[in-house]
C-alpha positions as CSV (number, residue, x, y, z in Angstrom):
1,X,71.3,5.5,96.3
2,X,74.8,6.8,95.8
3,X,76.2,6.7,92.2
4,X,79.8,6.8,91.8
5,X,80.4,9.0,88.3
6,X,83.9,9.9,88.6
7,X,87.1,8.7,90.7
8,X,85.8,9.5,94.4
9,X,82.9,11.4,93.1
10,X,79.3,10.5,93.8
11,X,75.3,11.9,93.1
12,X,72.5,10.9,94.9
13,X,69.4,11.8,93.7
14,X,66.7,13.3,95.8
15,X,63.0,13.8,95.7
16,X,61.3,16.5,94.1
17,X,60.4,19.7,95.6
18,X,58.2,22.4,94.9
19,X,59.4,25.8,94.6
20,X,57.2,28.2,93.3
21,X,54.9,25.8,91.8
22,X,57.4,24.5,89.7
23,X,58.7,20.6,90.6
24,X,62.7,20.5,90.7
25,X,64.7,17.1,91.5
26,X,67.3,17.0,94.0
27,X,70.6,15.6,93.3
28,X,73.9,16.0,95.8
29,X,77.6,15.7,94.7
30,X,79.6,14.4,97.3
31,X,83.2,14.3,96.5
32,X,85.9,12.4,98.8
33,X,88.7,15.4,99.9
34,X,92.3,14.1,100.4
35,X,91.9,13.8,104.2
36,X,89.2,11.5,103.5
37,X,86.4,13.6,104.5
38,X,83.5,14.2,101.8
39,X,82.8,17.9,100.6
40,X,78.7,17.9,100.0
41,X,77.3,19.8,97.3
42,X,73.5,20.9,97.7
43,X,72.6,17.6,100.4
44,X,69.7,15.7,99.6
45,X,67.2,14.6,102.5
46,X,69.1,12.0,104.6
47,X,67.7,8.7,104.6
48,X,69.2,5.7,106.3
49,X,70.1,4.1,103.6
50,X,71.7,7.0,102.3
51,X,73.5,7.7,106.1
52,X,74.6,3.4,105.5
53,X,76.4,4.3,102.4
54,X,77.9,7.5,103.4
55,X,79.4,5.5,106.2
56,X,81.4,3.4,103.6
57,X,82.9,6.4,101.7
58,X,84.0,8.7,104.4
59,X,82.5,11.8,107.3
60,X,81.1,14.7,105.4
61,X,83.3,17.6,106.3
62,X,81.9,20.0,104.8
63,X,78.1,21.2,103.4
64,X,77.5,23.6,100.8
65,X,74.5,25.6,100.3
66,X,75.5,27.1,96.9
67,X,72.6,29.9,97.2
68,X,69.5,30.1,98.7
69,X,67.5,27.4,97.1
70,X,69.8,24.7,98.3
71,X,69.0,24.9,102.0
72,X,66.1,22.6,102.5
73,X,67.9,19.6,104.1
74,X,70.9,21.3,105.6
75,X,70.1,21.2,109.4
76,X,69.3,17.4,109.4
77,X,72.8,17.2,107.8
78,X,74.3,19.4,110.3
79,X,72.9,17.4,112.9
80,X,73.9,14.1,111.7
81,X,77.7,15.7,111.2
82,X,78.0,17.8,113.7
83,X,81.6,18.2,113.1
84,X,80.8,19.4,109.7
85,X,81.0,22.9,108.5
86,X,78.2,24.7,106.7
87,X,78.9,26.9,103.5
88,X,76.9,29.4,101.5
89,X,75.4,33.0,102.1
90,X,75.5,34.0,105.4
91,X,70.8,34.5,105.5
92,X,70.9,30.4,104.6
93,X,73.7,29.5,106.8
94,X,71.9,31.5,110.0
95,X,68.2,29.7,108.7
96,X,69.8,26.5,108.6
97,X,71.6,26.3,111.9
């Protein structure tokens, strides 16, 4: 699920959802920081298999929600990595809780 496309950077492509009536994919960036952690860009859903091989690579540290269509899976993140902190506009962040 996770493809590596760069020196400790990786995509994983999600499902598609509907917004508006219009299908979009999902795709997350996950990049490995220096402490080791993984900064998450737009999270996908969390499957096991994708929770398996985020074990290998590191603890997400932090997830983004770069606006307010990238929110959908952030709570199940958040609850998987508790530890983890949530970024994006303040109406997302208080939504996705």
């Amino acid at each position: 699920m996770l493809q590596e496309i760069g020196e400790d950077i990786w995509i994983a492509e999600g499902e598609i959802v509907n917004f508006f009536g219009f299908p979009y994919p999902t795709r997350a960036v996950l990049v490995r920081l220096d402490d080791g952690g993984l900064w998450v860009w737009s999270p996908v859903a969390l499957s096991e298999e994708l929770r398996a091989e985020i074990a290998r690579i590191g603890p997400p540290r932090h997830l983004v929600s770069p606006n307010k269509i990238h929110h959908l899976y952030l709570k199940d993140w958040k609850a998987a990595y508790p530890e983890a902190l949530l970024w994006g506009p303040q109406s997302t962040i208080d939504k996705r809780r």
